[in-house]
C-alpha positions in Angstrom: 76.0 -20.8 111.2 78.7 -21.9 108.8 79.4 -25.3 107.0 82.1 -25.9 109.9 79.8 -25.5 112.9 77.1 -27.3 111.1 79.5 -30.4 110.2 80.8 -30.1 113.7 77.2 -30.3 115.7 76.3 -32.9 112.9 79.6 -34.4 113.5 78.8 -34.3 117.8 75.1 -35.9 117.5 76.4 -38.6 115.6 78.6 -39.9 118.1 76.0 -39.4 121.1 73.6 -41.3 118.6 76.6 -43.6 118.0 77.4 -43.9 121.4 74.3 -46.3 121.8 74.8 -49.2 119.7 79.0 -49.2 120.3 78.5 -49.7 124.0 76.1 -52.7 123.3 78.2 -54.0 120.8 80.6 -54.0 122.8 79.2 -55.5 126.0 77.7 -57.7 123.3 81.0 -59.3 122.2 80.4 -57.5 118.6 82.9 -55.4 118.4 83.1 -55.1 114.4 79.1 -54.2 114.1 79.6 -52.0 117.4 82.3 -50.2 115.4 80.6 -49.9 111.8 77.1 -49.3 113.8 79.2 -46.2 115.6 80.8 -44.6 111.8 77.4 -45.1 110.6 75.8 -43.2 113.1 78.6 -40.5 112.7 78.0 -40.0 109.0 74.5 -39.9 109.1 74.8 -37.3 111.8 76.7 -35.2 110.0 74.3 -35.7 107.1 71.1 -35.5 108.4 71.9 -34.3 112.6 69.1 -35.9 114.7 67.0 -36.7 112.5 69.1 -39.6 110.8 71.3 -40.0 113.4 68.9 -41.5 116.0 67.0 -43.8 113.7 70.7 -44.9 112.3 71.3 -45.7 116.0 67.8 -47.7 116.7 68.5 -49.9 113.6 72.2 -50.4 114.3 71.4 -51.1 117.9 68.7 -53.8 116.9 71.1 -55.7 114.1 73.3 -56.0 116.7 70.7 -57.6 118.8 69.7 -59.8 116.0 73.0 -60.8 115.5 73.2 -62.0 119.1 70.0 -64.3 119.0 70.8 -65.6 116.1 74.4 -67.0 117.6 72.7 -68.1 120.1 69.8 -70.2 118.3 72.6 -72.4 116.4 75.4 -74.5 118.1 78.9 -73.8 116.6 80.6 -76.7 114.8 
């Protein structure tokens, strides 16, 4: 396999990985961690494949969660 096709695969998991946390950003009303969680998932796919890439995607997918809750706990001014 060359460095292409492995950048390329690496390149493809990270967006199905990335997929995750950009769609419940987005449903989420966080649409810049959504984003950065979906490059972030990318990068580390191409780095690592899989084996970063879904980890990446668990994390990114539960900061966005946090970041929901934690609007929710304290009243805007």
């Amino acid at each position: 396999m060359s460095v292409f096709h492995t950048i390329l695969v690496g390149a493809l998991v990270g967006t199905a990985c990335g997929s995750f946390p950009l769609v419940t950003g987005a449903k989420r009303n966080r649409i810049g961690l959504a984003l950065g969680g979906f490059f972030i998932c990318v990068i580390y796919g191409v780095i690592g494949g899989i084996i970063l890439g879904i980890p990446c995607a668990v994390f990114c997918w539960w900061i966005i969660n946090k970041a929901e809750n934690k609007a929710k706990e304290f009243p805007p001014d």
